[in-house]
N, C-alpha and C positions, 0 to 999 in steps of 0.2 A: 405710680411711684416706683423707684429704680428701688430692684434690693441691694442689701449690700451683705455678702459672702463672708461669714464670720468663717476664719477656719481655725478648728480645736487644734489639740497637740498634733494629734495621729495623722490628721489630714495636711499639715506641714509639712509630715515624714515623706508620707504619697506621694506629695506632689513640689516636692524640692525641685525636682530636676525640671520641673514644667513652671518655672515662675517666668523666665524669660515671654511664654506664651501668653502667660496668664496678664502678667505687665502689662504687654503690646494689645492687646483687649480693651473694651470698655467695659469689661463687668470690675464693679467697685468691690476689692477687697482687707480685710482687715484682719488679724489676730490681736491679741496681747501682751502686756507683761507678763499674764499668767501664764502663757504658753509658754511661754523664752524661760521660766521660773522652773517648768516642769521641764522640759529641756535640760537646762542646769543642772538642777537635782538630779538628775540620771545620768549625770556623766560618769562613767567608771575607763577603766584600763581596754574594757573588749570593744563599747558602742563610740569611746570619746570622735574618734574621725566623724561617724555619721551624723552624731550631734552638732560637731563643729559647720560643717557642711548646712548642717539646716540652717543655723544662726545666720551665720554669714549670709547666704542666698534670701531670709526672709530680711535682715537690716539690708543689705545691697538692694533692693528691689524698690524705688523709693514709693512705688504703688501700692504697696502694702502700708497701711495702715496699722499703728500698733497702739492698741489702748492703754493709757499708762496707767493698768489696775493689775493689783495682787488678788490674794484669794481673801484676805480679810475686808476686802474693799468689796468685792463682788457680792460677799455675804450684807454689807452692810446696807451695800446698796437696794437689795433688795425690799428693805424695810424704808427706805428712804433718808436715810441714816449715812453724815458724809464725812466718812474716814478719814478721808485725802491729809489731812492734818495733824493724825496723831504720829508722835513721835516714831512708836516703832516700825507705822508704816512706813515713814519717810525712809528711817534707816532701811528697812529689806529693801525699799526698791532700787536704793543708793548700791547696795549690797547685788543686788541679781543684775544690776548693768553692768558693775565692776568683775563679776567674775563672767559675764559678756563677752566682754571685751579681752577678759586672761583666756579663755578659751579663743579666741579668735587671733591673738598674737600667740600662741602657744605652738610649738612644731609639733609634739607627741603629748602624751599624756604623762608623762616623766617630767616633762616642763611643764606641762600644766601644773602636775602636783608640786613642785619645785616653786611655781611663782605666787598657788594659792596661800603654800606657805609661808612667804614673805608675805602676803598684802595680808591676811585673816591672821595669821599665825600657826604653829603646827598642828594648834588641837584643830583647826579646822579640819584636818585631813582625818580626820577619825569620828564625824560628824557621820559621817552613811552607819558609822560601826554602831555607834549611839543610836539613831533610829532602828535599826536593825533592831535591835535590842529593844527599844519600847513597845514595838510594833509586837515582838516577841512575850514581853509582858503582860500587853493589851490580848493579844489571841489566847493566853494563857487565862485572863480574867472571864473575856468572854465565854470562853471553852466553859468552864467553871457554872457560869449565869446557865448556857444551853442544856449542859447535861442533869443539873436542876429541876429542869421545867423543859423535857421533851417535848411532850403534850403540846403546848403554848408556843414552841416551835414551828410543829407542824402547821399551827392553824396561823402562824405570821404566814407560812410560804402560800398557802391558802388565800387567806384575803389580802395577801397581796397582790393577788392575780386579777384581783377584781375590782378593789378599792385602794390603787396606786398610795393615797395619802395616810394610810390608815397603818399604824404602827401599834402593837398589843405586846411588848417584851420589858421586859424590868431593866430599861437599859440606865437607869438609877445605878444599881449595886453595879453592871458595868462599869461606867464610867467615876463611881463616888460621890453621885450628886445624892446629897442630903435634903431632901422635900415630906413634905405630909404625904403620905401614901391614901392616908384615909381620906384627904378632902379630895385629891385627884380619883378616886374612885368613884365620890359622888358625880362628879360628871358626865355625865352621859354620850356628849358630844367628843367621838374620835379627833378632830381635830383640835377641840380644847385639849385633851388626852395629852394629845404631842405638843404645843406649844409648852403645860405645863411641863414635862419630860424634858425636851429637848430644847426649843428655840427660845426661851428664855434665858436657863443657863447659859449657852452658847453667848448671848447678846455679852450677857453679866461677864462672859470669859474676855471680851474685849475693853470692858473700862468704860462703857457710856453709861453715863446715867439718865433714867428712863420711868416713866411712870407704867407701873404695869398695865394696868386696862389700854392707854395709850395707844402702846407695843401692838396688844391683842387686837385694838381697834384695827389698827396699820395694817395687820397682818389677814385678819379677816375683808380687809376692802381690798386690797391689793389686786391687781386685775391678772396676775400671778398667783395665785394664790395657791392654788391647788400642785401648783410647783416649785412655788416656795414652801411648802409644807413637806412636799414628797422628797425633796434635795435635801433638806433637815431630818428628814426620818433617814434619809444614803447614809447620813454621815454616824448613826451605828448600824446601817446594814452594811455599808464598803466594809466596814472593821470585819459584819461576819462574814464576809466573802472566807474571809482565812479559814472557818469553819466547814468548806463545804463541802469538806472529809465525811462530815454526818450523814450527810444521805442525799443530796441534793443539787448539783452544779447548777440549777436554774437561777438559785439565789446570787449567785457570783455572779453570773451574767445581766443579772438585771439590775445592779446595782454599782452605782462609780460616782460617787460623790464629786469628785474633782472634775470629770465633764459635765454633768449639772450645772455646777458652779458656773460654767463657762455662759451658763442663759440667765446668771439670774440680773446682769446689768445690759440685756439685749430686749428690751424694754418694747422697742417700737416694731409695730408689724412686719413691718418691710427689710428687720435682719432675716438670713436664712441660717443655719448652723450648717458646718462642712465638716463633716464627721463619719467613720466608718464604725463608730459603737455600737455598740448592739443596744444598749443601754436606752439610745432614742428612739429605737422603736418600740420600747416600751412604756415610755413616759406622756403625759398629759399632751404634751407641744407636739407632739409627732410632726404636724405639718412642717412645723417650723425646721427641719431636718435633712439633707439630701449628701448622697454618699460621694466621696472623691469622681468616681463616674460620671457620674448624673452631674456633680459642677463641672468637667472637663467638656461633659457634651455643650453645654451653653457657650462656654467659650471658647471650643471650635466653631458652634455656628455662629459667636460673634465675628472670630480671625477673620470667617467667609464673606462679611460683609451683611448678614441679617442680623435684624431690629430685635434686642434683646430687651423687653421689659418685663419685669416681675416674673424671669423665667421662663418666658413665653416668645417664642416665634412670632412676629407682628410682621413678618412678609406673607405667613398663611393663615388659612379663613381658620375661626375657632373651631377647636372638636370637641366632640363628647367627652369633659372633662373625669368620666367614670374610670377607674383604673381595672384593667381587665389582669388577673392573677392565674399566671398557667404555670405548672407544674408540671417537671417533667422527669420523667422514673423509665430506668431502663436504659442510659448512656451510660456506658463507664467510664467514660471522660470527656474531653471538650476537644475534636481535633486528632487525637492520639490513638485510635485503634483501628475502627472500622466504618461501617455503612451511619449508622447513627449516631456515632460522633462526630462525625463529618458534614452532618446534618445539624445537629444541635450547631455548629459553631456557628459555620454561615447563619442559620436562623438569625443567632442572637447577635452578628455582626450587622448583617440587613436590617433588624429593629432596634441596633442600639440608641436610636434617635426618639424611637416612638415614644412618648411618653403615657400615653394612655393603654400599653403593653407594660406589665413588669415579671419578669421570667425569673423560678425559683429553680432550678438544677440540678439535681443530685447525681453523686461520683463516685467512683469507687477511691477509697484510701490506701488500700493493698492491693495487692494481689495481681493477677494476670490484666491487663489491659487497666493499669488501676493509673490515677488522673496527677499528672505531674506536673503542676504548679507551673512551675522554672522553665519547663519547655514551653509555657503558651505566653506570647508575648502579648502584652495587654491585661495580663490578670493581675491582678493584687489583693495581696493576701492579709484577709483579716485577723484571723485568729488561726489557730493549729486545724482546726474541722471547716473554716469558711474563706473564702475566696469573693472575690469579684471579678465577673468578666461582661464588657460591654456594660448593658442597664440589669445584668443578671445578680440575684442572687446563688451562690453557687456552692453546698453541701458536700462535704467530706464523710464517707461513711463507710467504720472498718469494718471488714467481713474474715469472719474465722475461715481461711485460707485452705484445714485441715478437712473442710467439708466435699472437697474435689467441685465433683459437678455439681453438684446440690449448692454451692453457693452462688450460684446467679441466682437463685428462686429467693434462698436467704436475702440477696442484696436487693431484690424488688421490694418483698414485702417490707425490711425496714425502711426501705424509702415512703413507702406508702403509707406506713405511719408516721414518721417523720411529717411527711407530708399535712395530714390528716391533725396532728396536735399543732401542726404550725396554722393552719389555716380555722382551727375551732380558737386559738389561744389569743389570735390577733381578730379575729371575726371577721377576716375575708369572705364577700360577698360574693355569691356566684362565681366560684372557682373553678378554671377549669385544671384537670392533670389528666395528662396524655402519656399514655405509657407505649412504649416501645418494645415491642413483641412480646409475644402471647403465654408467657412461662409462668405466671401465678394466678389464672381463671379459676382454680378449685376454692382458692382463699380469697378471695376478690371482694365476697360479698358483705362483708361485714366492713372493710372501708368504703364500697360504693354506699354503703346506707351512709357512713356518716359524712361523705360527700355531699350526698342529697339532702342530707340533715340544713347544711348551708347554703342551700340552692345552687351548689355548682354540679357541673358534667362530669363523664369520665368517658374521655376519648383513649382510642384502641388502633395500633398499629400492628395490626399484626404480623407486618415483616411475610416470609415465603410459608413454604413448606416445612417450619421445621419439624416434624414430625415424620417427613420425606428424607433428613439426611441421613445418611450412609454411615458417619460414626456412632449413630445411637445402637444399642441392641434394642429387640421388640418390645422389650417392658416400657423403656423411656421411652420411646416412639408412641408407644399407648397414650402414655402421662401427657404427651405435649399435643396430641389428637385431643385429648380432652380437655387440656388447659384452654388450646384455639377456641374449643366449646364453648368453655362457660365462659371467657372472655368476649365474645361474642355476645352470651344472653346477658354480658350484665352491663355491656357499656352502651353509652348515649350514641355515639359516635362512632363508626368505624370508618377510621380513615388511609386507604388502600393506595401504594406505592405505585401499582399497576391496577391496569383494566382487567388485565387476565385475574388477580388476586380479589379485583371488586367482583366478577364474574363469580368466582369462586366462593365467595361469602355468601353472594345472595341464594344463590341454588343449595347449596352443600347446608344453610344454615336458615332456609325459606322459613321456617315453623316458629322461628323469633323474628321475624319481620323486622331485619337487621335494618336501619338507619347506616347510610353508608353514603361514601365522596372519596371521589379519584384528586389527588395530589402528590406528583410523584416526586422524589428526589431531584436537585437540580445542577448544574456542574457550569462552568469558564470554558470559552472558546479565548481568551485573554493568553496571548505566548508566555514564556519565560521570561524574568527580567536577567537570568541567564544568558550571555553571550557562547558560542559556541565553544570560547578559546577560554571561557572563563576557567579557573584553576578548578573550583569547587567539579566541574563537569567532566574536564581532564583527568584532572583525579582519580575519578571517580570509575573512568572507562581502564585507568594506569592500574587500578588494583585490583580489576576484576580479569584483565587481560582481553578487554574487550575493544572493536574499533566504532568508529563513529561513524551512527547508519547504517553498519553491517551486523544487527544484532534482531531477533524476535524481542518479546516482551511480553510477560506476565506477571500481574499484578494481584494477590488476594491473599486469602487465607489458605494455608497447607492442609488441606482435610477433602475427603473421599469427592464431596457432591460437587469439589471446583473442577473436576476432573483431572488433576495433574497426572493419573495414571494413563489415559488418554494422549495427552498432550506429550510427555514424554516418547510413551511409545511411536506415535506416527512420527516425531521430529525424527528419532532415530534411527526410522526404516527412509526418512525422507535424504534428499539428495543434495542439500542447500548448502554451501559453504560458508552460509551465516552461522552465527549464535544465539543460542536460548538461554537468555536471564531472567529468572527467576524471583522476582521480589517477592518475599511472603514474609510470614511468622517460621518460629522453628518449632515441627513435629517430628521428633526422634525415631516415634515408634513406627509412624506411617512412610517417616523417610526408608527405612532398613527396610520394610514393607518392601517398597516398590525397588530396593534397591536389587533384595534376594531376587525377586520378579524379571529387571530389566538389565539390572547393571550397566545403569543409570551414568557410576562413576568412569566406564570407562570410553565413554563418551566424551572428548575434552569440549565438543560444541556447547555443549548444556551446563551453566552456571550457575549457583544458588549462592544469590549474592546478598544477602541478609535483608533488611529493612533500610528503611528511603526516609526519615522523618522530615527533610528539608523541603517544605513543600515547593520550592523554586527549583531546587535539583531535580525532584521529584518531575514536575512539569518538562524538564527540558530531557530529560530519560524518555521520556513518552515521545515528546515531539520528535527526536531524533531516533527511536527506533524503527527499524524498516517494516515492522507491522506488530501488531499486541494480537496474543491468542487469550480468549475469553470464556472460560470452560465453566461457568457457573450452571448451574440448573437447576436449583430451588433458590425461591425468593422473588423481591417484586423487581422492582426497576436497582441497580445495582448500580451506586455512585462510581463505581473503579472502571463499570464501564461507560459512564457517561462521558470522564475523564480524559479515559483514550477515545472516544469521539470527539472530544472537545482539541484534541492534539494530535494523536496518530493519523497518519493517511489512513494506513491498511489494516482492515480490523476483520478477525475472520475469529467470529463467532460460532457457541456451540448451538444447537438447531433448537431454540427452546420459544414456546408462545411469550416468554417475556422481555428475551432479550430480541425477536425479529419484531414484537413492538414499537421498543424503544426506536433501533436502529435503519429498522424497514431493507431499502435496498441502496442504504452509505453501507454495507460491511459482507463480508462473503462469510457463508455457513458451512457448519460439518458438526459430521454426528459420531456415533460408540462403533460405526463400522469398521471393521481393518481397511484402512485405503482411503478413507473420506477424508483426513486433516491433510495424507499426506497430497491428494488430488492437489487441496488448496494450496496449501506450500508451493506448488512446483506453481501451479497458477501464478499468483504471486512476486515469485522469482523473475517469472518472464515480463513483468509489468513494465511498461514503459515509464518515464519519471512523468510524463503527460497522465497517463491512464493514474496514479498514483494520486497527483494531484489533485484530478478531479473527483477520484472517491473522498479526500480528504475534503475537498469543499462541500462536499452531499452530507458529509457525518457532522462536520459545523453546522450546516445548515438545519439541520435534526436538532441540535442542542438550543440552536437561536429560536427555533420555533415553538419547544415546547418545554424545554430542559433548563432554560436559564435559570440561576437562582433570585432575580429580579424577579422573578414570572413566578416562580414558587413562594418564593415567600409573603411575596402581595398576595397569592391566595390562600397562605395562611394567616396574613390579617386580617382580612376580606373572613376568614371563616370564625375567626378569635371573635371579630369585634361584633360579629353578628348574631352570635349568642347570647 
């Protein structure tokens, strides 16, 4: 059976600009009235364009499907109970196509307000001011009820966590329903509990008349049942969402009465819900749920020409329909800083498709290398702390800023609990979380047990030497010797970027009979969609006073162990009428460093030309540089230089077992002696554009062989799904 793609409000919002695609598809799509209602309702002076924008693109789109139901309908329907005929329904729904329509012929929100006031009259316009104000009175009552009965509070957020249907608050004196208190005590059954409380009055509040047992009957056979129940206990948990000043922001998030609503007349198996709430991952239907993502990937591989049914690829053989849940601690963003950001993204770009893969993320929200939304194309944003990117789930998480170094350690562990209450709270089975470098080994142990508690892993990257870099003093150098340690005895998995680094575990760390797999970073032999004369690359050569091809190139972080004091110095003894550009981070302290040291500045070859985020620029700076110098020496296999193998001809690397690894004999070497970069250089210089070329095909072919991220990340599913 074909599904058909219910989409709530939110996923409207999403996915506006992609109806055209969605249209020209064969996946069956629908919303409602209810949707277009809530829409309406939230039109004010700041959002009215973007609302206008939705309406419009979801009536134009004649593929969309719109159910002609309000919210008193969806409730009614639930019970079996057919609305469709009472008076006041007719009028709203008369009422929410009419101001449709005034929003859709309106130029600004000044006309809008100008035309609701002829058709409604002026007191419509002071309709938000009114709710406002009830809404106000209602959190005023509520507040009132909570601080009453603490106690009885706590133990709602309690079993709510465990018995979704199950409601224990006096939401009576809330809301002013006058009942026997005493008979509803006698009952034993939580679900009698709330019927009496709650979905009875509710009925009573629309005007049908109804035999009570009837109802209850109805209600208890219903093949919904358990989310007909839980939707009717939202509708006074949504109210305390405004409460969640007390203690608890979990309550807000798990409750939203109005996308509920949105299931309770999707009756038949084969709707799916298109929503990015958090709401549904919590509630009884779960399956029935799948996020703006997850619907766009179905309907690109329909655009493609493959057999969509019931969400399922029907061009390929079935797979183990088990969802494998990995975690992943230690990126500070997606894309945006360095070696494992860089990594993460691709990952999750190469399994956006997988379905039996679902990726949890965590980011930094501040601070130095902290994850910036807006710059990664393809994300979308759920809430203020979560994201979407690819089939990812993707966490925001802030780190007090004032801790200096100490807050990377900070920013692991709370991911690790993060981690850890997400995966005990939904009961993900056999979880893996793979952490990226080795900075919180000492604290480790008390969330690997309750990893283990759920049957999942904990896979361990441990990235280089850090413990080997040159900005630590010997105390930190201690601390992160020892972290590598116990990170080490405590994880399932160590999974080594290099040989030389798998090498290095085994022996250095023999007495734990470390479990360990070489997988290394992967990188694009794929050119620039950059043309040489393009403006962005012109530009780009215009402001730094550089010429095209006539320049070095280095690429990484500003700090001791990349060697930039190296690199400078022989450039400077060297003879070459090129230039050195310098792409890095900015280090103030280490720049003056080296500056008292060389004077650096009065050199005009040598450029320090800030940061490159355009990853298209980016690529065509490499391809066109006359040669990339590569001064790393702690760490495994290092993406920046896969990069420039993947694009530079000439690549003259520092003499280290990880980079003559990677590289072999595509790239020329030099070491910390006076003379050695500069030997290279002058080499170099003399190279013919033949001899250029054909190093440049040796270093592609290095990358094709073993580097690609095709090749990588197939053995990172190859290693996910085999656990």
């Amino acid at each position: 059976m074909k599904n058909i793609y219910y989409h709530e409000t939110n996923a409207l919002y999403s996915l506006c600009n992609k109806v055209d695609d969605i249209v020209n598809s064969k996946v069956e799509v629908a919303t409602s009235l209810f949707s277009l209602q809530e829409i309406v309702e939230g039109i004010d002076e700041k959002n009215s364009f973007k609302r206008k924008s939705v309406l419009e693109k979801c009536i134009r789109a004649s593929g969309i499907n719109i159910f002609p139901y309000v919210v008193r309908e969806c409730i009614g329907t639930a019970f079996n109970l057919d609305l469709s005929m009472i008076e006041s329904i007719l009028i709203e729904k008369q009422k929410v196509w009419q101001e449709v329509g005034i929003i859709k012929e309106s130029k600004d929100y000044k006309d809008y307000s100008k035309r609701i006031g002829e058709v409604f009259g002026e007191d419509a316009l002071k309709r938000k001011q009114w709710i406002e104000e009830d809404d106000k009175k209602l959190k005023d009552s509520l507040s009132k009820c909570i601080n009453d009965d603490r106690i009885m509070y706590k133990k709602i957020i309690k079993e709510q966590e465990t018995h979704p249907t199950y409601i224990e608050m006096d939401v009576n004196k809330a809301f002013g329903f006058e009942r026997n208190e005493k008979e509803i005590e006698r009952r034993e059954d939580p679900f009698q509990k709330l019927c009496d409380k709650l979905l009875l009055p509710l009925i009573e509040s629309l005007g049908i008349t109804y035999d009570e047992f009837e109802i209850e009957d109805i209600i208890k056979n219903c093949d919904k049942k358990a989310l007909t129940a839980y939707m009717f206990g939202t509708d006074a948990y949504s109210k305390v969402k405004m409460a969640e000043m007390f203690d608890d922001h979990k309550l807000a998030e798990r409750n939203d009465i109005n996308d509920l609503t949105h299931l309770l007349y999707l009756r038949d198996e084969n709707y799916i819900i298109v929503s990015n709430d958090k709401i549904f991952e919590k509630c009884t239907f779960k399956k029935m749920r799948m996020s703006t993502q997850e619907f766009m990937n179905i309907v690109n591989k329909d655009k493609d020409g493959l057999s969509i049914v019931d969400g399922k690829d029907q061009n390929k053989k079935p797979t183990n329909e088990i969802v494998k849940h990995v975690y992943i601690v230690g990126s500070k963003s997606i894309g945006q800083y360095g070696g494992y950001e860089s990594f993460v993204m691709n990952l999750l770009q190469h399994h956006k498709y997988k379905g039996n893969i679902k990726y949890h993320v965590i980011c930094k929200a501040n601070g130095q290398g902290y994850m910036d939304i807006d710059r990664l194309p393809g994300a979308e944003r759920v809430n203020e702390k979560e994201f979407t990117y690819c089939n990812a789930q993707c966490i925001l998480i802030d780190i007090p800023e004032k801790l200096g170094a100490a807050q990377a350690i900070y920013y692991d562990l709370k991911a690790l609990k993060w981690c850890c209450d997400h995966i005990e709270k939904n009961h993900i089975e056999e979880p893996i979380v793979y952490i990226l470098a080795s900075r919180v080994g000492p604290f480790e142990k008390q969330y690997v047990n309750r990893i283990h508690k759920c049957g999942g892993q904990v896979w361990q990257n441990p990235d280089g030497w850090e413990h080997a870099r040159r900005k630590w003093n010997k105390y930190i150098r201690k601390y992160w010797k020892l972290s590598e340690k116990y990170a080490v005895k405590y994880a399932d998995l160590i999974v080594c970027d290099s040989k030389h680094i798998e090498s290095y575990i085994q022996d250095e760390y023999s007495c734990y009979n470390p479990k360990t797999t070489f997988i290394a970073y992967g990188s694009y032999i794929t050119p620039s969609k950059l043309n040489d004369d393009d403006p962005k690359y012109t530009g780009w050569l215009r402001e730094h006073k550089l010429r095209d091809k006539e320049y070095y190139l280095s690429v990484g972080r500003f700090v001791p162990e990349n060697n930039f004091d190296v690199m400078i110095r022989e450039f400077m003894r060297s003879k070459t009428d090129k230039d050195f550009a310098i792409i890095t981070t900015e280090n103030p302290k280490y720049a003056e460093e080296l500056q008292q040291k060389f004077n650096f500045k009065g050199d005009k070859r040598i450029k320090f030309v800030g940061t490159v985020y355009d990853a298209e620029l980016l690529k065509k700076i490499r391809e066109n540089a006359y040669g990339y110098f590569h001064g790393h020496e702690v760490g495994g296999t290092n993406p920046s230089l896969l990069e420039s193998l993947g694009s530079t001809k000439v690549n003259l690397l520092f003499d280290v077992g990880f980079n003559k690894e990677v590289a072999e004999d595509a790239a020329f070497y030099w070491n910390k002696e006076e003379g050695s970069l500069v030997d290279v250089i002058n080499k170099c210089d003399a190279m013919s554009e033949e001899q250029r070329n054909e190093m440049g095909q040796k270093a592609k072919k290095r990358i094709e062989d073993g580097y690609s991220w095709e090749y990588i990340c197939d053995m990172y599913e190859k290693a996910i799904l085999s656990k």
